[in-house]
C-alpha positions in Angstrom: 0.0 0.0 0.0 1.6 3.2 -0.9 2.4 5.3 2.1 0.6 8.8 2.5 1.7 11.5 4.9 -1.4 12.4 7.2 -1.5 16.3 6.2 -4.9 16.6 6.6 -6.4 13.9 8.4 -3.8 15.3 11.1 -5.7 18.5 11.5 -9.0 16.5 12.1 -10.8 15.8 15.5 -13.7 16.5 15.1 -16.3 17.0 12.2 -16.5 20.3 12.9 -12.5 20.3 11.9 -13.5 18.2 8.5 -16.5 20.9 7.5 -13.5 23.5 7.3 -12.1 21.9 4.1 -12.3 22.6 0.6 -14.3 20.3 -1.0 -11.1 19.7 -3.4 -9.2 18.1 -0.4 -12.1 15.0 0.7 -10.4 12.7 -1.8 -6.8 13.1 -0.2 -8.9 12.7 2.8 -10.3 9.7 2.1 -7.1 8.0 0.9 -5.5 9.2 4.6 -8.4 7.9 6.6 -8.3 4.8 4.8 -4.2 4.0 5.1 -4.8 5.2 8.8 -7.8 2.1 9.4 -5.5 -0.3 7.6 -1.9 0.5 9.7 -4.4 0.5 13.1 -6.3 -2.8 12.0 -2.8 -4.9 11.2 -1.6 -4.5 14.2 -5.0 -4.8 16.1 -7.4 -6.7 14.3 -10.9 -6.0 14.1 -13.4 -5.7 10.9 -11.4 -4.3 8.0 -13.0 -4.3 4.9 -16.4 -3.3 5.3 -14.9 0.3 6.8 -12.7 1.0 4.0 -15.8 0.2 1.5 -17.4 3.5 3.4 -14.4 5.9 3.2 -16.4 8.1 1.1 -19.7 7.5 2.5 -18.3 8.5 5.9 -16.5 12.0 5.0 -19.3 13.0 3.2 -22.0 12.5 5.3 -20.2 14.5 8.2 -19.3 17.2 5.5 -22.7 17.9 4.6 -24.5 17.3 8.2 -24.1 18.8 11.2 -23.6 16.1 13.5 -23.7 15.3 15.7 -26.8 17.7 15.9 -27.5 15.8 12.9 -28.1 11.7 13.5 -26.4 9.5 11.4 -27.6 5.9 11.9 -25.5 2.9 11.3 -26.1 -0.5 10.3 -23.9 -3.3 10.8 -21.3 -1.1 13.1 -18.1 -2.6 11.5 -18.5 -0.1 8.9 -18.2 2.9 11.3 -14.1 2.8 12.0 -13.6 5.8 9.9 -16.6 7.5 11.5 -14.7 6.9 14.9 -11.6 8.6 13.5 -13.2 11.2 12.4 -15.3 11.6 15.4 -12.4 12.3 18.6 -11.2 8.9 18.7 -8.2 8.7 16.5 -5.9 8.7 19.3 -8.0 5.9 21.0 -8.4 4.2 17.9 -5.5 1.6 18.9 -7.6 0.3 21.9 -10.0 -0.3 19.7 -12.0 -3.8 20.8 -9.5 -4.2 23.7 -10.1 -4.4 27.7 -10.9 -0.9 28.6 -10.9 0.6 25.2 -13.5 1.5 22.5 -15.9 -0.6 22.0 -15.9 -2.1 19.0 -19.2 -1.1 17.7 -20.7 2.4 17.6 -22.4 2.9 21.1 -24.2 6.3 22.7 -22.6 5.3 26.2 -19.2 6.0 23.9 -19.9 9.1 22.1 -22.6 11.4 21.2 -21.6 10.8 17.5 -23.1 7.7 17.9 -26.6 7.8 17.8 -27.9 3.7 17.9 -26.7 0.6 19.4 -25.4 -1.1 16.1 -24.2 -4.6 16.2 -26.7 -6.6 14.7 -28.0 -6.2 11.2 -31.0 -4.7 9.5 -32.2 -2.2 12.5 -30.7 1.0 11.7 -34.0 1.8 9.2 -36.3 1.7 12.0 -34.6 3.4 14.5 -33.7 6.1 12.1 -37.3 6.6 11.2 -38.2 6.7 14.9 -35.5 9.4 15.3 -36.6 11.2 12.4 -40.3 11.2 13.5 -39.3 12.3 17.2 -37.6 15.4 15.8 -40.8 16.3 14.1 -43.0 15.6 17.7 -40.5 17.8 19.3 -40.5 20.6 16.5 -36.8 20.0 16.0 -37.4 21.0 12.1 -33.8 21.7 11.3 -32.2 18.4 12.4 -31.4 15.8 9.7 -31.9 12.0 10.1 -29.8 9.6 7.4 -29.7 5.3 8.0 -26.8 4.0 6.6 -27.6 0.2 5.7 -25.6 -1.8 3.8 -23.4 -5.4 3.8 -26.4 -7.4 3.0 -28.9 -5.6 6.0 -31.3 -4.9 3.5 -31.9 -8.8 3.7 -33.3 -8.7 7.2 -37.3 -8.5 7.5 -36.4 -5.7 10.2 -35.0 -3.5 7.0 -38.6 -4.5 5.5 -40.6 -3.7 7.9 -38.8 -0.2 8.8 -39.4 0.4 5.0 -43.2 -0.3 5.0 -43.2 2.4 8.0 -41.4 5.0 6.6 -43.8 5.2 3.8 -46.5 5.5 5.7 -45.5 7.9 8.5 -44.7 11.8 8.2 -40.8 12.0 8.0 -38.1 13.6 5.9 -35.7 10.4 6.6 -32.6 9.9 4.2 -31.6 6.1 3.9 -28.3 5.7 2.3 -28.3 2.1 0.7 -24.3 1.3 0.7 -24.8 -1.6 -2.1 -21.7 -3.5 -1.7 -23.1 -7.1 -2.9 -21.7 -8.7 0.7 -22.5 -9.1 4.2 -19.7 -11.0 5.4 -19.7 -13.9 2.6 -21.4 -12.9 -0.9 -25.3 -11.5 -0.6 -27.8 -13.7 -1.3 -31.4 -13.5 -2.7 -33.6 -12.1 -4.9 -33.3 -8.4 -3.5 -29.7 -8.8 -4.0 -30.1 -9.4 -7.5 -32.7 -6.9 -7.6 -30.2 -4.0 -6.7 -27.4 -5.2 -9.0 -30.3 -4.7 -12.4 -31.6 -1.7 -10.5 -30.9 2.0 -13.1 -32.5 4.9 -13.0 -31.7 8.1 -15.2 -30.0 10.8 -13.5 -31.5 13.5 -16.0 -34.4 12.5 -15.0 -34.2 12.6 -11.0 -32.4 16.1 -11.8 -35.5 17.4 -13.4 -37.9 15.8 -10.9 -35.6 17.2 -8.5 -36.1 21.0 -9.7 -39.6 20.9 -10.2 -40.5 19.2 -7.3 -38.2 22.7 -5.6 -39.9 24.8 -8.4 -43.3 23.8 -7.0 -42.5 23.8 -3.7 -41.6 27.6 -3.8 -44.8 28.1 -5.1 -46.6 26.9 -2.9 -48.1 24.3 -5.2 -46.7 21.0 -3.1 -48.5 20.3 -0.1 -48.3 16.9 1.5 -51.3 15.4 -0.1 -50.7 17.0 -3.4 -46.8 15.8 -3.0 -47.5 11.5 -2.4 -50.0 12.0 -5.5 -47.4 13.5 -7.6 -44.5 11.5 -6.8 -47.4 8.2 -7.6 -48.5 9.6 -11.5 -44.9 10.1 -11.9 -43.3 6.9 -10.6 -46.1 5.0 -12.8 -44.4 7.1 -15.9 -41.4 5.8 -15.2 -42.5 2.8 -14.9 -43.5 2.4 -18.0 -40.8 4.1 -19.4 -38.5 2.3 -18.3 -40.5 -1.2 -18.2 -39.0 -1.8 -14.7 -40.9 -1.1 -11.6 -38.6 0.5 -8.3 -40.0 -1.0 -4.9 -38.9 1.8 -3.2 -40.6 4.4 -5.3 -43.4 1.9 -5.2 -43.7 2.6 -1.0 -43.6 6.4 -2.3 -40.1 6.7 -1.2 -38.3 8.9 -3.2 -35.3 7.1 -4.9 -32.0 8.5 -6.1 -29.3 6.5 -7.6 -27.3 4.1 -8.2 -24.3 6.3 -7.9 -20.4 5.6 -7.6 -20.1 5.2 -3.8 -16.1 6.2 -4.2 -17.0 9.4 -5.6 -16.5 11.7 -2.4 -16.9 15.1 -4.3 -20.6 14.3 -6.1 -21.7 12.3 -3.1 -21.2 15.9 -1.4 -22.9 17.1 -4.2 -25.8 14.7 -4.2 -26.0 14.9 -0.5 -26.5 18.6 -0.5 -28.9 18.6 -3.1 -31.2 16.5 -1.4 -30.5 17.3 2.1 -33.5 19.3 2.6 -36.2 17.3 0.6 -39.3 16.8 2.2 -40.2 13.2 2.6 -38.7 9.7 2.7 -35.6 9.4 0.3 -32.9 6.6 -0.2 -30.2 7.0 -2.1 -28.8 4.1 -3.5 -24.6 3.9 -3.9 -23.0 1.1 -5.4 -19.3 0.3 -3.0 -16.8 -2.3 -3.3 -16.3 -3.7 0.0 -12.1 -3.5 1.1 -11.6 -0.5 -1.6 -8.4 0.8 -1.7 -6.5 -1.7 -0.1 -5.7 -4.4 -3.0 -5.6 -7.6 -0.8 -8.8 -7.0 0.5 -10.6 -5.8 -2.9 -8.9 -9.6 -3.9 -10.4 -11.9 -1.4 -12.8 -9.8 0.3 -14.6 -12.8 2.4 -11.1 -13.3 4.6 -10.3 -9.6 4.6 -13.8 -8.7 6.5 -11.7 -9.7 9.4 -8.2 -10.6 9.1 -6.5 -11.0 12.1 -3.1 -9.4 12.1 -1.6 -8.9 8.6 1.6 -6.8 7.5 0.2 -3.4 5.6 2.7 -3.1 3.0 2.6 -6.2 1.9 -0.9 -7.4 2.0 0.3 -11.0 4.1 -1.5 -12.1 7.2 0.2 -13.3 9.7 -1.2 -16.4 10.3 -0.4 -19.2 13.4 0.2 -22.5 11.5 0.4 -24.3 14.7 -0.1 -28.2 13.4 -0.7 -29.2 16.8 -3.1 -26.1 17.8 -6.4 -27.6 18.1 -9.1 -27.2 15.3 -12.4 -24.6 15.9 -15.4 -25.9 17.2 -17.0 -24.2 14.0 -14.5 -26.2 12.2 -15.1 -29.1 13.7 -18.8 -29.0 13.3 -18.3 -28.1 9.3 -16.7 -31.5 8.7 -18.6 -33.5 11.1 -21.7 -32.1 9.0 -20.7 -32.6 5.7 -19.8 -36.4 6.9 -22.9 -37.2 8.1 -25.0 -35.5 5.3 -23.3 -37.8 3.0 -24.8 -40.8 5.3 -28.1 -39.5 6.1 -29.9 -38.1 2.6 -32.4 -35.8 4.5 -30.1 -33.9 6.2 -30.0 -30.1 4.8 -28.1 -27.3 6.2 -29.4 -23.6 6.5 -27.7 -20.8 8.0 -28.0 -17.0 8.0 -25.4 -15.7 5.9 -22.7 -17.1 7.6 -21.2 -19.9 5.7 -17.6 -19.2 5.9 -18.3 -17.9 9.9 -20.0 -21.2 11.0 -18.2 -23.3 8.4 -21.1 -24.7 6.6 -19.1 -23.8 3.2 -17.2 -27.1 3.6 -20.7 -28.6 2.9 -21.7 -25.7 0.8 -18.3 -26.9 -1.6 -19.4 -30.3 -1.6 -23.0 -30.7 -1.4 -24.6 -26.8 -2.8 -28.3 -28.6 -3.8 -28.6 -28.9 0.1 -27.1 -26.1 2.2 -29.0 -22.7 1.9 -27.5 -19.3 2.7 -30.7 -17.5 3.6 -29.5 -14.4 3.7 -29.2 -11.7 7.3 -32.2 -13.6 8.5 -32.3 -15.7 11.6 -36.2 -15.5 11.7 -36.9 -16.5 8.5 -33.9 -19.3 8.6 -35.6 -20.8 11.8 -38.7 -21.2 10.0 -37.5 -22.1 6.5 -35.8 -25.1 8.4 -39.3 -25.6 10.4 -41.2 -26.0 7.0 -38.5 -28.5 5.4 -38.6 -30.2 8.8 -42.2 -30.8 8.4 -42.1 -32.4 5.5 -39.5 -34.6 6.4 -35.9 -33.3 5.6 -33.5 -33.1 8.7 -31.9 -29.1 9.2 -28.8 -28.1 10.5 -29.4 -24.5 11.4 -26.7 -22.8 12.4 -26.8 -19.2 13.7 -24.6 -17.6 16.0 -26.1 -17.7 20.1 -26.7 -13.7 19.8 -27.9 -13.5 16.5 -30.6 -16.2 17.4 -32.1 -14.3 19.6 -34.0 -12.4 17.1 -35.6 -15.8 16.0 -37.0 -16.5 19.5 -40.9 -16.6 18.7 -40.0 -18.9 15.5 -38.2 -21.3 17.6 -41.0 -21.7 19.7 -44.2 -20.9 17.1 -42.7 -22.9 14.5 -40.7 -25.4 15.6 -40.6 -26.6 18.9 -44.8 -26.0 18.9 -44.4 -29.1 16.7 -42.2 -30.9 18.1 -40.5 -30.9 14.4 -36.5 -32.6 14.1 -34.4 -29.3 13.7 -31.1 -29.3 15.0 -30.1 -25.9 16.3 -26.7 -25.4 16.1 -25.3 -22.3 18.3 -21.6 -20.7 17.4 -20.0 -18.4 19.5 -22.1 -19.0 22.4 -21.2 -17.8 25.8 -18.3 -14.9 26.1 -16.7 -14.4 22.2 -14.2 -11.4 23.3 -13.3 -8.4 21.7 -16.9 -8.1 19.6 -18.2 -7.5 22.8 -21.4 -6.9 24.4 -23.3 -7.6 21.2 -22.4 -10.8 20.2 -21.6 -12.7 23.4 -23.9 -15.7 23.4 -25.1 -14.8 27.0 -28.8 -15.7 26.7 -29.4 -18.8 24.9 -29.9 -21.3 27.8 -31.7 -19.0 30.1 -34.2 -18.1 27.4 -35.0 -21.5 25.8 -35.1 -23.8 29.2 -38.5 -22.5 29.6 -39.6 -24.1 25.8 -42.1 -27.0 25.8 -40.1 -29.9 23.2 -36.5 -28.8 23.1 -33.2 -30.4 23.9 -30.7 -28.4 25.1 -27.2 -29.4 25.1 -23.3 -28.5 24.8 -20.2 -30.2 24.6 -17.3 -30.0 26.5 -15.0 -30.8 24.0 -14.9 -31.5 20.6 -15.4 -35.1 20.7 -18.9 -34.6 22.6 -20.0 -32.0 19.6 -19.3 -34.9 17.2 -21.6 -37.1 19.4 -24.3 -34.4 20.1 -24.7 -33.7 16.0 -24.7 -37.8 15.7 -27.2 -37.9 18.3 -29.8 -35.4 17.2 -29.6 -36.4 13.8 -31.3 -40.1 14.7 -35.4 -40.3 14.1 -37.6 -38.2 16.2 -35.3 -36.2 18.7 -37.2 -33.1 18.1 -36.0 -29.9 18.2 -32.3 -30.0 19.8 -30.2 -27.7 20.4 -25.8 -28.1 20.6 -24.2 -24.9 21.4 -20.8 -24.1 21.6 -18.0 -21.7 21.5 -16.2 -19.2 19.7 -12.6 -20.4 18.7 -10.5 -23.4 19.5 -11.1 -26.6 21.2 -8.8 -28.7 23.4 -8.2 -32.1 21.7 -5.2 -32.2 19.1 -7.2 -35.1 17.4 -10.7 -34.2 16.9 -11.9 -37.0 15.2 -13.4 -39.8 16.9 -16.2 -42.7 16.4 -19.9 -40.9 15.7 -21.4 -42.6 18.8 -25.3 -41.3 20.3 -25.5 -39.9 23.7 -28.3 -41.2 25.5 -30.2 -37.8 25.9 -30.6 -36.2 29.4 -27.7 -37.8 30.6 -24.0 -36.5 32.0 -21.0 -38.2 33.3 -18.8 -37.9 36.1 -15.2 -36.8 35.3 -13.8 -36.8 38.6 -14.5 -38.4 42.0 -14.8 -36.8 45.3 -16.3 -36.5 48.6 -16.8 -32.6 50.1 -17.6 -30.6 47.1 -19.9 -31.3 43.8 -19.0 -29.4 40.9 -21.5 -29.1 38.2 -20.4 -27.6 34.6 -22.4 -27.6 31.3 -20.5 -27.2 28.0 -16.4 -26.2 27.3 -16.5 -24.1 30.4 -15.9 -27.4 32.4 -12.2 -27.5 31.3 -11.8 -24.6 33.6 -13.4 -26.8 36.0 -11.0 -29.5 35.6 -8.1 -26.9 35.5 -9.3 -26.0 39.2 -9.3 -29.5 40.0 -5.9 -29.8 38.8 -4.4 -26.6 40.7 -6.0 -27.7 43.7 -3.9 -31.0 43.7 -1.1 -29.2 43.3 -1.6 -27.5 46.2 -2.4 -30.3 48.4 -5.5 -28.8 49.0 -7.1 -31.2 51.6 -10.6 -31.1 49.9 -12.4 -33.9 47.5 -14.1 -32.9 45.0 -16.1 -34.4 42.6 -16.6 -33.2 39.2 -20.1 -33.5 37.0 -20.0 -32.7 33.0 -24.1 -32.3 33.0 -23.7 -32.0 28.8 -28.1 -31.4 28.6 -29.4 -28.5 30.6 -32.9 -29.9 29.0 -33.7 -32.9 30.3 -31.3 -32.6 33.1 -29.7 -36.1 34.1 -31.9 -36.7 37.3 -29.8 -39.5 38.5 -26.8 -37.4 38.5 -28.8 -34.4 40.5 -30.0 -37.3 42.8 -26.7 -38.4 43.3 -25.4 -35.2 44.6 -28.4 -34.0 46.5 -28.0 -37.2 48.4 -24.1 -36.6 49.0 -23.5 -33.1 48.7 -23.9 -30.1 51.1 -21.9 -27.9 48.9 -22.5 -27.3 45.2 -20.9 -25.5 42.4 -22.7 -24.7 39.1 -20.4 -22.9 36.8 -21.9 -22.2 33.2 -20.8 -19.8 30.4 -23.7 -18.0 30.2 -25.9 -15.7 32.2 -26.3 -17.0 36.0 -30.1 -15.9 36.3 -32.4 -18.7 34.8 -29.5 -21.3 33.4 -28.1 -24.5 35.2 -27.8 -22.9 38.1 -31.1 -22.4 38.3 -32.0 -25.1 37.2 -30.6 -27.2 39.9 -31.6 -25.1 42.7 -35.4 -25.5 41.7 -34.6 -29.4 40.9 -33.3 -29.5 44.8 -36.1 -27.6 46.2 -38.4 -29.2 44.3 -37.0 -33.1 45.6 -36.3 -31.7 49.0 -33.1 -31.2 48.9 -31.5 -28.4 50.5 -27.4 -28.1 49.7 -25.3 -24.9 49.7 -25.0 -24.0 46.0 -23.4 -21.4 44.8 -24.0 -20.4 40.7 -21.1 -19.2 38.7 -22.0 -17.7 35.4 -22.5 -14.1 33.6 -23.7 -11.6 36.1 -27.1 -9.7 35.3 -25.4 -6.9 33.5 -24.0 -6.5 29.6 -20.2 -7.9 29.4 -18.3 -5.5 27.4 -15.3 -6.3 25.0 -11.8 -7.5 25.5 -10.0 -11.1 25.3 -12.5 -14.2 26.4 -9.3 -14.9 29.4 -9.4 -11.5 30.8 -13.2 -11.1 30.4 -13.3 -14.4 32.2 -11.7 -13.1 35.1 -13.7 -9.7 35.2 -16.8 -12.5 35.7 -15.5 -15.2 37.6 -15.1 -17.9 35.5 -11.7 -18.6 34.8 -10.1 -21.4 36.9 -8.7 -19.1 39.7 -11.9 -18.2 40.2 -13.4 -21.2 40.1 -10.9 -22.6 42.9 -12.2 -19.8 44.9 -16.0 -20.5 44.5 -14.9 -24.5 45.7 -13.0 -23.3 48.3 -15.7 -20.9 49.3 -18.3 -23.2 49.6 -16.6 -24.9 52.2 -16.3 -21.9 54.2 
């Protein structure tokens, strides 16, 4: 990457500093604040090349608005590094996702720049419009509301159903459609292809443009009179052009498709349309990583990285042979190899393929693996309707992401009792994404749910076994959730054997304390264990992999409410409503009355930093755990 002295983006902290330019100098501008994301993201990784897509987008949106007076909403937060920079965090920039430092999405607890929580897809339309509404309640007439959606949000039935609003209610909202053909893999669907055929004339939406001002001085366009206009003269164009426009169709005024990388007539756009009355969207075709060669190449690996030298474009990858595989890893092969011996199995995730590592049975198998698109709702239910008619789904989604298919899980699958495996990634703590995307909720919200299975593995051996197990006939809905990142087993491959469901095991013998883990987690537990013998700790203390929070193993929780006054329940997930729980109510409810003390996510949001040091912060990690057993006997 050539190397560019920071002359101007030097001179920046705030907008306010940016709006002091010459129009002339936002493409030198753009070309610093890009280099500048991609020396702070090699050394620091985080989500490259979504941001450097946006360069433009981003300088001139805070050009022309007056933020942050002005709201500018974004969608899918890892396009807003360059909005940070520009925004009084430059200098903070390189704590960017670590313990203590910016968060790694946009955030109003961080900034006043940043108007919207932002970390899941698709819900910057709606809260834009609910922004842009309140500013007309509260008479704020000069204040400017813009959405920026883009990376395949426009997928999400959330984007849809903001879209049916905004035509509907009074606002003067701008959504800015960054059309980049990706989310994090390729975008899928028919409103991707839909956008890619998408032209309009510019000559025309110039000459719209000055009438519709021409009129308006005249006092010719009032409200009514406007939405009847803008209807006669999207039906001309519709014949015109033999192509109907569904956002003109919603009476939202449509501008574009325009070269996103075109900083000086995006300003120029921008300030044309700025004070339009009404819904508008203006549609900007991007190419996600431009600028930065190696990530325009391969664009799929260059979303995130890792560490990667800037010059030269080479990431700096561990080749450890002997570092154990992913859990997403290990459930991509074990998928494929039992979709080639069971016929009805299908897999279905929410545009994740590379993420979950269904693309190793996307390579192999395409006919059955679907990439729904940013739609967890919609992939829940999709799976519920093949289930029905007898095929066997996968779904994968990621624990935090599934919480926005909550009511389908329950309405129309586990209602049912339909055979759709649920398959969690990145459940429990995930690290530096933060707040967001840990998988915190999962088994506090679905032990409640009528029909489910709910399990996890310790290790990857068990996740091989769970998949095994919930793909033989009638287990219902089950779900397998697991972690973000690597496993503890050098070899993962072992015999596909079933797990009798609702049952556990007992790793370790003892006499004084019971310790009762569910999922990875445990291997903290036996870490304790381990310490503890090293320090010739006098207690005995027996160890309990529970493996299904739903059906719990009764004969195990009989076993220790017969022989236990102290428990331990550690679980890596939120403490209110999980295992913990769980086995206090099974106690109580079998009259049983030990000392049991519940380790797990407190009842507040976890922010960002590594899963070790956020494991300490919460008291899972195995010094803590030692604690919690030695504690108990206190």
């Amino acid at each position: 990457m050539e190397k560019t002295e920071f002359t101007l983006l030097n001179k920046i902290q705030y907008p306010e500093d940016l709006r002091k330019l010459p129009v002339d100098d936002l493409p030198q501008l753009c070309k610093e604040l890009r280099e500048d994301i991609v020396k702070e993201v090699a050394v620091n990784p985080g989500h490259l090349a979504s941001s450097l897509g946006v360069a433009e987008i981003t300088v001139a949106l805070h050009y022309v608005y007056n933020t942050p007076e002005d709201r500018i909403v974004w969608d899918v937060g890892h396009q807003a590094y360059g909005h940070k920079i520009l925004t009084g965090r430059r200098e903070k920039f390189c704590t960017n996702r670590k313990l203590g430092g910016i968060k790694p999405f946009p955030s109003p607890t961080e900034s006043e720049y940043d108007t919207f929580a932002c970390g899941h897809a698709s819900n910057s339309v709606s809260a834009a419009l609910g922004m842009a509404v309140a500013a007309k309640l509260e008479e704020k007439s000069d204040r400017h509301v813009v959405a920026v959606i883009g990376d395949g949000a426009m997928s999400g039935g959330l984007a849809f159903e903001g879209l049916n609003n905004v035509s509907s209610s009074p606002n003067d909202l701008l959504i800015i459609l960054n059309d980049n053909n990706m989310s994090i893999d390729l975008s899928v669907g028919g409103m991707k292809q839909y956008l890619l055929n998408l032209s309009t004339n510019e000559t025309y939406n110039a000459l719209r443009f000055k009438a519709s001002r021409w009129m308006n001085r005249k006092g010719m366009l009032n409200d009514e009179r406007r939405k009847g206009i803008i209807r006669l003269s999207n039906a001309v164009k519709s014949a015109i052009s033999h192509q109907q426009n569904i956002f003109e169709g919603m009476n939202i005024r449509y501008f574009g498709p325009f070269d996103g990388h075109n900083v000086k007539e995006l300003v120029r756009i921008l300030r044309q349309i700025k004070d339009m009355k009404g819904p508008k969207l203006l549609h900007l075709h991007t190419k996600k990583g431009h600028g930065y060669a190696p990530a325009e190449k391969d664009v799929i690996v260059w979303h995130a990285p890792g560490k990667f030298n800037p010059d030269t474009g080479e990431r700096l990858v561990d080749d450890d042979p002997n570092k154990p595989q992913k859990y997403q890893d290990v459930f991509g092969h074990t998928l494929l190899e039992l979709a080639k011996q069971n016929p009805k199995i299908v897999g279905v995730t929410p545009a994740m393929p590379s993420g979950c590592s269904m693309n190793i049975m996307m390579k192999e198998l395409p006919e059955r693996t679907f990439d729904v698109g940013i739609a967890e709702g919609h992939a829940v239910t999709f799976s519920g309707g093949m289930a029905k008619d007898g095929l066997l789904p996968f779904c994968n989604i990621y624990s935090a992401f599934a919480q926005r298919a909550f009511d389908n899980i329950i309405h129309d699958v586990a209602l049912l009792n339909l055979n759709v495996v649920f398959c969690f990634d990145r459940a429990g703590l995930v690290g530096e994404d933060g707040p967001t995307h840990h998988g915190a909720f999962d088994l506090a919200a679905l032990r409640p749910i009528p029909n489910l299975t709910i399990s996890s593995p310790m290790d990857e051996h068990e996740l091989r076994r769970l998949m095994y197990t919930a793909q033989l006939p009638d287990k219902g809905p089950f779900v397998i959730r697991y972690p973000r990142g690597g496993g503890v087993l050098k070899d993962w491959r072992c015999p596909l054997e079933e797990i009798k469901v609702g049952t556990g095991r007992k790793l370790h013998d003892g006499d004084d304390v019971a310790v009762l883990s569910i999922g990875p987690i445990g291997n903290n537990v036996t870490q304790a264990i381990e310490q503890l013998s090293i320090l010739n700790s006098q207690l005995s203390i027996a160890h309990y992999d529970m493996r299904f929070l739903k059906p719990l193993d009764e004969q195990i929780l009989e076993e220790v409410g017969r022989k236990f006054k102290r428990i331990v329940t550690v679980e890596n997930g939120v403490r209110k409503g999980g295992l913990g729980s769980a086995v206090l109510e099974w106690m109580n409810d079998h009259g049983y009355q030990p000392q049991v003390i519940r380790l797990g996510l407190p009842d507040e949001f976890v922010e960002h930093g590594k899963v070790c040091e956020l494991q300490q912060i919460v008291g899972l990690d195995p010094e803590s755990i030692i604690k919690a057993i030695k504690g108990s006997e206190e």
